[in-house]
C-alpha positions in Angstrom: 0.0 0.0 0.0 1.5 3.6 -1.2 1.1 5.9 1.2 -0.3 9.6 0.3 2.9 12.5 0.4 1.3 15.8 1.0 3.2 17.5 -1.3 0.1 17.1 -4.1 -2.1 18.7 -2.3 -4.2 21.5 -3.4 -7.2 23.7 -2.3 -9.8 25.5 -5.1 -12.4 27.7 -3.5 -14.9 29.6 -5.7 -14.9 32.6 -3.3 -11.2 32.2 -1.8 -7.6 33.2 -1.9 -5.8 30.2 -2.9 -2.4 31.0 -4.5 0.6 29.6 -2.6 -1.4 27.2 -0.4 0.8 25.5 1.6 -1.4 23.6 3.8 -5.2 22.5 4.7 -7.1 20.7 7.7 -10.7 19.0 7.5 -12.2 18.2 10.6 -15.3 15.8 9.7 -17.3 14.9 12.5 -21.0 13.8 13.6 -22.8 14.2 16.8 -23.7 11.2 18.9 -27.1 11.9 21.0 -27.5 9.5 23.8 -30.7 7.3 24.4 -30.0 5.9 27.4 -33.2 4.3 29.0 -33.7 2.3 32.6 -34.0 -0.7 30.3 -30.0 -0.7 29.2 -29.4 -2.1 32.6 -26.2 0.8 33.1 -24.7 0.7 29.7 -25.1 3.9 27.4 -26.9 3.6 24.5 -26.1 6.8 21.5 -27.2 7.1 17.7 -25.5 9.2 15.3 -26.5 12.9 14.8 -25.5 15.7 12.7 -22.5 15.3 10.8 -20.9 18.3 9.8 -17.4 19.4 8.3 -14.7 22.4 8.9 -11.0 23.4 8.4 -8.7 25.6 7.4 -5.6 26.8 4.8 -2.4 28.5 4.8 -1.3 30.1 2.1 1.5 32.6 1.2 0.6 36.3 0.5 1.5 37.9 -2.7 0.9 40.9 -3.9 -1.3 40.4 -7.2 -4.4 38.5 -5.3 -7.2 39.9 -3.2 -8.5 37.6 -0.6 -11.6 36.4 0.9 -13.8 38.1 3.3 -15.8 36.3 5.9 -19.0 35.3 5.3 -19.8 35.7 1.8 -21.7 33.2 0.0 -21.0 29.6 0.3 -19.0 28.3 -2.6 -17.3 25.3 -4.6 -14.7 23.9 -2.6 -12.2 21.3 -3.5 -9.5 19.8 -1.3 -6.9 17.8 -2.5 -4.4 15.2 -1.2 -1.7 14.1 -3.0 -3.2 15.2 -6.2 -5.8 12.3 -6.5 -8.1 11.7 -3.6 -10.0 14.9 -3.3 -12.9 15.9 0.0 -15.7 18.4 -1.8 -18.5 20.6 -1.2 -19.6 24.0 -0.6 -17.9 26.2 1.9 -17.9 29.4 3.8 -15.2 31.2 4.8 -15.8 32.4 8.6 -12.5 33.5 9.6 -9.1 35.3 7.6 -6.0 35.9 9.6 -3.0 37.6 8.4 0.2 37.2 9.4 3.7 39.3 9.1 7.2 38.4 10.8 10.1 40.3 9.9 12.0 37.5 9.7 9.5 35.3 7.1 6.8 35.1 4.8 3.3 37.2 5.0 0.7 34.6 5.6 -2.7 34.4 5.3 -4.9 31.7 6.7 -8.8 30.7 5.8 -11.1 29.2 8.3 -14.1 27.6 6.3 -17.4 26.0 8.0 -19.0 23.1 5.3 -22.7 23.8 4.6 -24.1 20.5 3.2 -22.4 17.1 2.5 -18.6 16.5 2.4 -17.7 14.3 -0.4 -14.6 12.1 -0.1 -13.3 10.3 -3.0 
């Protein structure tokens, strides 16, 4: 089995900065709501919830590409790993943070909430 290098990797987002991306994060998680009754004799009983999705990127800034504000429209999003397997779906960004050192690169990073399903392939 071939392991996946992350140096494929990609993101496109419809309504995001995505030049220079040098990283992502998907967290992909679902509820679990317990139903517990006195007939479970002490052991806790759960079914699955919601699911729902989020993440973020890193890219480096440049000086020819505006970027994203939070909480525009929910857009095309397509995450890529190693250039083959890809997670999509439609995303909003909620959060943009910029940051500047001296001593390195300007940075900008997106934090995005999914809105419907997350697609893995």
């Amino acid at each position: 089995m071939a392991q996946a290098a992350g140096f494929g990797g990609n993101v496109a987002f419809t309504n995001g900065y995505v030049a220079n991306v040098r990283n992502w994060t998907v967290d992909y998680e679902a509820d679990s709501l317990e139903i517990t009754d006195f007939a479970d004799a002490g052991v806790a009983q759960y079914v699955r919830g919601v699911k729902r999705w989020s993440g973020s990127y890193e890219c480096v800034l440049d000086d020819t590409t505006v970027t994203v504000a939070p909480g525009a429209a929910a857009a095309a999003m397509t995450l890529t790993i190693n250039g083959s397997r890809t997670l999509t779906g439609n995303g909003i960004a909620t959060a943009v943070r910029y940051s500047v050192d001296t001593q390195g690169l300007a940075i900008v990073t997106v934090d995005f909430q999914g809105t419907g399903a997350l697609t893995i392939n």
